[in-house]
C-alpha positions in Angstrom: 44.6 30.9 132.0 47.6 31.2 129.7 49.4 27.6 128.6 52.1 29.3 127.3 55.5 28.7 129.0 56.1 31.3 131.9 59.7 31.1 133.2 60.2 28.0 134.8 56.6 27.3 134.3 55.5 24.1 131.9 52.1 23.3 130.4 49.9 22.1 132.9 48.9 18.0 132.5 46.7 15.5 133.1 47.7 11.8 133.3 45.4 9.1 133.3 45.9 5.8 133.9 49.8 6.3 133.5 49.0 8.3 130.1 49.8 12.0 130.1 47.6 14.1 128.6 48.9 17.6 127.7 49.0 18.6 124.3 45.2 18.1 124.0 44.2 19.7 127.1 42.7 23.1 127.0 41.5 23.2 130.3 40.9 22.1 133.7 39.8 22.3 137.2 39.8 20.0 140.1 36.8 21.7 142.5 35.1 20.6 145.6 31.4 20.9 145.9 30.5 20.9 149.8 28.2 18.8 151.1 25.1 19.8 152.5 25.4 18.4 155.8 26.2 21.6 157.9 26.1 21.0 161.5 27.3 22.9 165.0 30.1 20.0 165.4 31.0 20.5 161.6 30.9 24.0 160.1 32.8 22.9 157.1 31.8 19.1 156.4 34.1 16.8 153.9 33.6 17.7 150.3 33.2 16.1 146.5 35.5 16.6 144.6 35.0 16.7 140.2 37.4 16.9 138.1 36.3 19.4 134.7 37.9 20.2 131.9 38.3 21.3 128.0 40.3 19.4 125.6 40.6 19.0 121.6 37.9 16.1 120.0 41.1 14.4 118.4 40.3 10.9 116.7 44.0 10.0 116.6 44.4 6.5 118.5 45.4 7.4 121.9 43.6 11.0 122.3 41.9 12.0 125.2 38.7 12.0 123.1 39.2 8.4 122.1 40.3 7.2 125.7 37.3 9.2 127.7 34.6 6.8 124.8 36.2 3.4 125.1 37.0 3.9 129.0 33.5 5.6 129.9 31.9 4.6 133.1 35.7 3.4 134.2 37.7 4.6 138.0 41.4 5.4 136.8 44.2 6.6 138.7 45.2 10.4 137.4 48.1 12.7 138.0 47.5 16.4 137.8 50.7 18.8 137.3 49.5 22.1 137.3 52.9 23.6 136.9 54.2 20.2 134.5 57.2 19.6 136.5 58.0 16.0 136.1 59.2 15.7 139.5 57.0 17.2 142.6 58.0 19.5 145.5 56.7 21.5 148.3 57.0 24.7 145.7 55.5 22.7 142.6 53.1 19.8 143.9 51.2 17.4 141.6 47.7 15.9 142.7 46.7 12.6 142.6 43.4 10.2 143.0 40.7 8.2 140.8 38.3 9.2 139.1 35.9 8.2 137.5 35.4 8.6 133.5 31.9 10.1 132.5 29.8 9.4 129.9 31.1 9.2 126.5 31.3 13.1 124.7 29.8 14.4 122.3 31.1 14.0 118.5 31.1 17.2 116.4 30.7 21.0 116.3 30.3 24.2 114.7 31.2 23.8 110.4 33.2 27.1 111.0 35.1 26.2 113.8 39.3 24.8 112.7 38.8 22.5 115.7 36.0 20.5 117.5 36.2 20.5 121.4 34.8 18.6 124.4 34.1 19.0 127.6 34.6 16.7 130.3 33.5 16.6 134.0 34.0 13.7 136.2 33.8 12.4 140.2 36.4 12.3 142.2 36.4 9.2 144.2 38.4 10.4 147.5 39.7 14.0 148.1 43.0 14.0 145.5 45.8 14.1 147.6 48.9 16.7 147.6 52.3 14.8 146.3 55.4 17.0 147.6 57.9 14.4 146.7 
């Protein structure tokens, strides 16, 4: 997936805890994983719902990298834009919900690579809910 601007199209973001999140952000997803309780009443039963994603391992105070260690183990209220509007619309939604932040990421990386990254994948407490306006 491309970040770059597209038209009317933004960078995508993340906000946690009323703290947006986009310059760091590589990547994300917000994916269900069904349940396994199939049944005759229920063909498609209620879903999980995680919440991955790729961003820079910045140490600045404030980066995601520094806010996913000191709030590990935490449920926080996030915002997802996936087109960045600031305002959302039945054409450009945003998603919202709590999650909750995983364990604390890994430090480091490869000597050759300019920039360290981290990967993040955390639960979903509820099914994130669509925000038209």
């Amino acid at each position: 997936m491309s970040f770059q601007r597209l038209g009317s199209r933004s960078r995508p973001s993340i906000t946690l805890d009323g703290l947006e999140r986009a310059v760091e952000l590589l990547e994300y997803r917000l994916t269900p994983t069904p349940s396994d309780d199939y049944g005759l009443g229920d063909p498609f039963p209620e879903s999980s719902w995680i919440l991955r994603g790729a961003a820079y391992q910045s140490l600045d105070t404030g980066s995601l990298y520094r806010y996913a260690r000191a709030h590990s183990g935490e449920t926080v209220a996030f915002t997802i834009r996936p087109l960045g509007n600031v305002t959302p619309s039945a054409q450009r939604p945003h998603y919202t919900g709590e999650v909750i932040i995983g364990p604390k990421p890994e430090l480091g990386g490869s000597a050759r690579d300019r920039h360290f990254l981290f990967e993040f994948s955390w639960p979903v407490l509820e099914e994130p809910l669509e925000v038209i306006a």
